[in-house]
N, C-alpha and C positions, 0 to 999 in steps of 0.2 A: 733125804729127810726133809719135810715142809718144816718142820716148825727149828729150821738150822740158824740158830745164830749168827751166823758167821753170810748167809746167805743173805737175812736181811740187812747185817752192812754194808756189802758188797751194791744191794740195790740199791740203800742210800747213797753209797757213792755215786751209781749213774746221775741221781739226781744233784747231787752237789758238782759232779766233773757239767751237768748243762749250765750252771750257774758259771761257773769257772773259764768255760770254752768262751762264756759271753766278755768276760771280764774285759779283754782286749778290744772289743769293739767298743767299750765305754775310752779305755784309754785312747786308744787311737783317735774319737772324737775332741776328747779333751785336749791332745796335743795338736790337731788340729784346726784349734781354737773354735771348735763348736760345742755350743751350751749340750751339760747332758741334763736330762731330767731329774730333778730333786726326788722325785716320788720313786726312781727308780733307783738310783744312789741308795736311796733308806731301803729300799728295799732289799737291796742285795747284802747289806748292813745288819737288816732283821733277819735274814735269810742263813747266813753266816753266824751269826748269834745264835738265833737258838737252834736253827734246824743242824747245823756241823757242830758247831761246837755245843752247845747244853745236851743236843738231845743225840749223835753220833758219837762224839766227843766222850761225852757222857759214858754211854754206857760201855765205853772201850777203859778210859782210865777209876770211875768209879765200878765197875764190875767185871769183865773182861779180862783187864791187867792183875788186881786182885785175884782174880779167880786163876788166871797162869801161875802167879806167883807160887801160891799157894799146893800147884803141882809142880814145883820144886826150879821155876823160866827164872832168871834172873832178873832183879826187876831194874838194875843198870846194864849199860851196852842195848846191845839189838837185839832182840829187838824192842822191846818194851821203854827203856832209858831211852832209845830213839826219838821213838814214838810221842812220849812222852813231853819231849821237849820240842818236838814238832807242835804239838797240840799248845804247847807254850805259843811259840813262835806266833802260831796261826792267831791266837787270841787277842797281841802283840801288835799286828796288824791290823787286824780287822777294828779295833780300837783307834788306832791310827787313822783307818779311814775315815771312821765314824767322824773322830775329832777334823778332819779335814772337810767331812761332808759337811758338818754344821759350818768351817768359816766358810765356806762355799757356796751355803747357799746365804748368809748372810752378807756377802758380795766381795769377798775379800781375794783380788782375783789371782793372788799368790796359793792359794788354795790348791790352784787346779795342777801346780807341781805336785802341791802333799799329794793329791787325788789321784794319778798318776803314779806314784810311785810304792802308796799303797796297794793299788791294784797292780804293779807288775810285779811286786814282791808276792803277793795272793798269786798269782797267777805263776810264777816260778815255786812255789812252797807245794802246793797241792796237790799237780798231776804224781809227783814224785813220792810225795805222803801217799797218795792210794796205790800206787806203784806196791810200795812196800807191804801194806797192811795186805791188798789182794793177794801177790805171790811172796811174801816173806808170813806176815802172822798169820792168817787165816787158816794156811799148811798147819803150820804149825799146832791151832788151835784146835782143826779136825782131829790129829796126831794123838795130842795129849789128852783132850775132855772124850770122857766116854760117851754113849748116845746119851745115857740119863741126866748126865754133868750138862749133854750140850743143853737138853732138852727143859734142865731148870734155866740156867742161862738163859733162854728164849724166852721165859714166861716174865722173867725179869729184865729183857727188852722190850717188853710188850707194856709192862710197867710205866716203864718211861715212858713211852708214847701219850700212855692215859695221865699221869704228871705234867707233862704239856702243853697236852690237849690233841686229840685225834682231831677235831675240827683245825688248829691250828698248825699240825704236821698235813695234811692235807688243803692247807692253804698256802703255804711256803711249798711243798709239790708243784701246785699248779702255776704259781709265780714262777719255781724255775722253770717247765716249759715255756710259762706264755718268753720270757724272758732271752731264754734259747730261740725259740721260735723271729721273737722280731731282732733278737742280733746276727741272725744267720741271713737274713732276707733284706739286710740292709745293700 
């Protein structure tokens, strides 16, 4: 099916798991007391922000999880109460880091532990979150939503995106490559 819901979170996920693969190669700079780039700190920060959580995020617990519910998923336990409070967690951090990006670049050089340890916690929370959503929800939500259920679903991920902004989901895209691209080649 093209227009499968469930297909285009999956491909959001490659794009968030490039951001995520990088995340270590920031920490490992940091603890190896070399400067990381501010511009690229906020970025992975704005990246995180809207592209996982507002606009992934998004459309799992505002629409997605409603919509399981609704065909009778529990919406505590697993997987959705999971889920759920993963996407907490995730929020929780990435906030974390933000607040640590700013003392860090305003030169506060205890920072670069918050800095550090918000990206290893990011960096442990995530691969195991898509872990679940690909082979635990997704099954599932093939399973349960008919093609027509899937097929409104989609149009109202498509939603999202235009709420956004296509220019702006396509700018966080390309950030995570370029991103991936210079953390792998270091």
């Amino acid at each position: 099916m093209n227009n499968s819901p469930t297909k285009m979170l999956e491909d959001e996920h490659l794009v968030i798991a490039k951001v995520i693969s990088a995340a270590p190669v920031l920490a490992d700079q940091l603890e190896a007391g070399q400067a990381v780039d501010e511009k690229t700190l906020h970025g992975l920060i704005e990246f995180m922000h809207t592209f996982a959580d507002k606009c992934h995020h998004g459309k799992e617990d505002d629409l997605l999880f409603p919509t399981l519910v609704n065909k009778g998923i529990s919406k505590q336990g697993c997987p959705i109460g999971a889920l759920t409070a993963e996407h907490a967690r995730g929020r929780t951090l990435v906030q974390e880091l933000s607040n640590a990006a700013d003392a860090y670049q305003s030169g506060d050089r205890n920072a670069e532990n918050m800095l550090v340890k918000s990206l290893r916690e990011i960096i442990t929370l995530y691969p195991n979150h898509i872990w679940k959503e690909d082979y635990l929800l997704f099954p599932l939500t093939n399973k349960v939503l008919s093609l027509e259920e899937q097929q409104a679903l989609y149009r109202q991920f498509e939603q999202v995106w235009e709420r956004v902004g296509r220019d702006v989901h396509h700018r966080l895209e390309q950030f995570a490559e370029e991103l991936s691209k210079s953390a792998h080649t270091c």
